[in-house]
N, C-alpha and C positions, 0 to 999 in steps of 0.2 A: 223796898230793900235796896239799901246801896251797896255797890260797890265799896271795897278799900280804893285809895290811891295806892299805886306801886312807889314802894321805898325805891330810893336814889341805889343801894345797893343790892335789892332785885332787880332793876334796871340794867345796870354794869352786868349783873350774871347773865340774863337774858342775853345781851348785846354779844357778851360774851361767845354764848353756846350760838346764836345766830353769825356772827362772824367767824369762830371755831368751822363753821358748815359750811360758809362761803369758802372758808379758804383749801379743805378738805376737796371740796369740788373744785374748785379753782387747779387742784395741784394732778387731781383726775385729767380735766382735761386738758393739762399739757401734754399730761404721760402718752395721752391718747395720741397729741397731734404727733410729738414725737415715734411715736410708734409705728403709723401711716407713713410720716417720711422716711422711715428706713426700711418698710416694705417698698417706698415706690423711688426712692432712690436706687434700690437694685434693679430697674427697670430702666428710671430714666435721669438725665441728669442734674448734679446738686443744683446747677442752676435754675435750671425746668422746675425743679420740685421747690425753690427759694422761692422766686418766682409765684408758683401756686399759691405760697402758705402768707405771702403779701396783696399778692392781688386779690383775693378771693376778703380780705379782710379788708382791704377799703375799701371793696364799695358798698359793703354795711355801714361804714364808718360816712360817707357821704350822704348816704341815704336818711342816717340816722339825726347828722346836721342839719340835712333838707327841711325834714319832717318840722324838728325843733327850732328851725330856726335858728341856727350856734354858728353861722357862718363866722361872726365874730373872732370866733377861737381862733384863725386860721391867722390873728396878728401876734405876734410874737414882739417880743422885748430886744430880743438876744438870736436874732436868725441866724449867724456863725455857728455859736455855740448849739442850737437846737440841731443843723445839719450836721456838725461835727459828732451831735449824740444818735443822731439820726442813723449815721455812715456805720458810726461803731457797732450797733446794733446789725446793721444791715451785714455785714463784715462777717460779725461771729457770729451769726444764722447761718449763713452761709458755710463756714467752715464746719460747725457743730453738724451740717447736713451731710455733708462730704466727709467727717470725723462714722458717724452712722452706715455708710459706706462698707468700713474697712473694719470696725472696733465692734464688741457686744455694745448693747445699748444700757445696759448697768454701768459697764467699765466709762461710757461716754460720759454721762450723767454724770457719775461719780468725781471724774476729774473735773466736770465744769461745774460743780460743787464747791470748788478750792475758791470761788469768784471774793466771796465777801471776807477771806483772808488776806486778799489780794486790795479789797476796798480798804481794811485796816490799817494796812502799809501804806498806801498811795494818800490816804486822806491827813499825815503829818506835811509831807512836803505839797502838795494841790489845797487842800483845804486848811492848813494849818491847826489842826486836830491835835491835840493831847492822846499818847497813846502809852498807857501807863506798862510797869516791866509786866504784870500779868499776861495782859493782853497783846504783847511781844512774845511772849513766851508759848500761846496761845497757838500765833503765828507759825513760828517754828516747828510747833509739835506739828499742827494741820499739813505744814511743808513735809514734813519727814511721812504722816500718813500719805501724802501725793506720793513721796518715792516708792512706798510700799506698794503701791498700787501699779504704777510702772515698773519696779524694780529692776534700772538701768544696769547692765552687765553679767546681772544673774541669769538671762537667759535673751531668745533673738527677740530683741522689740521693735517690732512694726513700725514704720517711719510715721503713719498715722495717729499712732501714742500723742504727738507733738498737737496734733490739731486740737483738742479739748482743751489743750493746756494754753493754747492762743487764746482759741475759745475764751476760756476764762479771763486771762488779762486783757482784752476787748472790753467784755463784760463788767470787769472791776473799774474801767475809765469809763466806760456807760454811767456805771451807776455814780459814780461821782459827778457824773457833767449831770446827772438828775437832781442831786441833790444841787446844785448850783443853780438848775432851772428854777426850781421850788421856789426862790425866792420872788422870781419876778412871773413868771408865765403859768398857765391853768393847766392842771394836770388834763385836760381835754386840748389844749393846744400843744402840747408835747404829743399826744397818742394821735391828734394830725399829721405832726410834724413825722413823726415816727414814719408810721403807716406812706404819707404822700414820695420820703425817699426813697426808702426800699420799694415800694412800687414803679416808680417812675426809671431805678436806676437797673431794677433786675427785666422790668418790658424793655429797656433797648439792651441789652446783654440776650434775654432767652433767644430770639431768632437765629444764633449763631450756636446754639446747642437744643434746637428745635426737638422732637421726634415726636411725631401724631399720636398723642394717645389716643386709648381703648377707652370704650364706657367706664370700665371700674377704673383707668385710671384721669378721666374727667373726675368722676365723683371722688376720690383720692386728692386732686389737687384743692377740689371744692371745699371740700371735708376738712382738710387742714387751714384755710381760710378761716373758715367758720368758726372753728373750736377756739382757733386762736382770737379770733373780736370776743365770742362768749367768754373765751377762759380770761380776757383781761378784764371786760366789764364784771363780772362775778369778782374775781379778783380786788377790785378798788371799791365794792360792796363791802366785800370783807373788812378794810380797813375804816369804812364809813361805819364799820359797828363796835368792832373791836380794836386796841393799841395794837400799835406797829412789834411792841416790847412782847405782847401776847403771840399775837399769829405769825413773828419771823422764825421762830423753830420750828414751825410747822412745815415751811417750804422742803428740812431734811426728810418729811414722809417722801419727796420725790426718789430718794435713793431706792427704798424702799416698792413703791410703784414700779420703777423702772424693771428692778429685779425680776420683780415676779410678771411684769410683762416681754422680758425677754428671755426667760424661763418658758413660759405660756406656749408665745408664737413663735419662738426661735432655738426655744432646746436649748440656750446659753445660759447655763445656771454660772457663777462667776465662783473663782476656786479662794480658798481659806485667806489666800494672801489678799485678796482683793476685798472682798469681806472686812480682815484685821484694818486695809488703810481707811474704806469707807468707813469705819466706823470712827477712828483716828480723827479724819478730817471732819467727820458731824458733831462728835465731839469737841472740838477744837471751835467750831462756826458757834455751836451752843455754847461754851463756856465765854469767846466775846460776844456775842447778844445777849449775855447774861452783865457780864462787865459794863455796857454800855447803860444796860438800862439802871443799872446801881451809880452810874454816873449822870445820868438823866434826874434821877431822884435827885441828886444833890445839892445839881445847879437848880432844879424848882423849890426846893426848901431853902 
């Protein structure tokens, strides 16, 4: 008795639902790492805890080189621009930890959500990108959901409101110097590059914001290491199965995670108006990852 072969469009669904599940997990355990750094940021400092959620992720990342062999990766095309993507990451980690601090951790999310509105704008003048009036428009609305969410003068906002929103445009030059990597370097020699900065830059920083952790807060600093090498590696699975076009709306389940994890362990349910922007700015992310990929189709027809 044979087998059928699988159709070309059984294949794509499969791929589908197997990448749908990477990235579903993938978005789990950022929530998570996130989560552990704002219980143990109240502890200890953003540095401390930056620090942890770096170190603890290279040296799986070396180890995992060692094993395979991939020392290779570690040449780069473009080492300016890889430190310079490196830094910015390192940057708004850093803040987004210290933003966790002082902010619920939905409101945190939420803001550092605006990022790829922020990539639509910066990719006409950095990358010379076509950005059609829709997906301008897009922008603006997404911006007006940020204000909702802050909502400047209608009542006292925390000086720390401003960190996510760094956070984010950090972020939105990240992802642009990423896509500029892509052309020349392996996405394995970026996630070197990544990982070897912020490690190297936050071990000579923490000794100046030192404080001995506890057991649970060893395993805390560990924990977030971890999650973070697993949640990338799963993460770039994902898109080895499924289009970039399929699994970027997905990333807005994190709003959604966040909520009900700062609901959960923090009793910070977030109020109507924060709600109203979040959904504004998911909105708005969705309508241009929708735009792009109808512009994607285009240029390949």
């Amino acid at each position: 008795m044979t087998v059928p072969a699988e159709s070309q469009p059984d294949r794509e669904r499969r791929g589908r639902l197997v990448g749908a599940a990477f990235m579903l997990l993938a978005g789990l355990l950022f929530i998570a790492l996130d989560t552990i750094a704002k219980l143990m940021v109240a502890h200890y400092s953003f540095v401390q805890v930056t620090w942890g959620r770096y170190f603890f992720s290279m040296l799986p990342i070396l180890l995992l080189f060692a094993l395979r062999g991939q020392f290779r990766f570690m040449r780069t095309r473009r080492p300016a621009l890889q430190l310079t993507r490196s830094a910015l990451l390192l940057f708004a980690s850093a803040l987004f930890v210290l933003a966790l601090r002082y902010l619920p951790l939905a409101d945190t999310i939420t803001l550092n959500h605006s990022s790829p509105l922020l990539v639509t704008a910066l990719s006409v003048p950095l990358l010379a990108e076509k950005v059609g009036w829709r997906r301008w428009a897009a922008v603006t609305v997404g911006f007006v959901g940020v204000l909702v969410v802050v909502r400047p003068g209608f009542e006292e906002m925390h000086w720390a409101v401003a960190l996510p929103l760094v956070t984010a445009t950090a972020m939105a030059f990240y992802n642009i110097t990423t896509r500029m990597l892509a052309a020349t370097d392996s996405p394995l020699t970026t996630i070197f590059y990544t990982g070897l900065v912020g490690t190297v830059v936050s071990t000579g920083c923490v000794p100046f914001f030192w404080t001995e952790p506890d057991l649970w807060g060893w395993v805390g600093l560990v924990a977030m290491g971890l999650l973070g090498f697993i949640g990338h590696l799963v993460y770039i699975h994902a898109f080895r199965h499924a289009p970039p076009s399929f699994l970027a709306p997905m990333s807005y389940l994190g709003l959604a995670w966040g909520t009900l994890a700062g609901w959960a362990l923090f009793g910070q349910l977030p109020d109507l108006g924060t709600f109203i922007g979040m959904g504004i700015i998911a909105g708005s992310g969705l309508y241009i990852l929708y735009r792009e990929s109808i512009r994607r189709r285009e240029r390949q027809s």
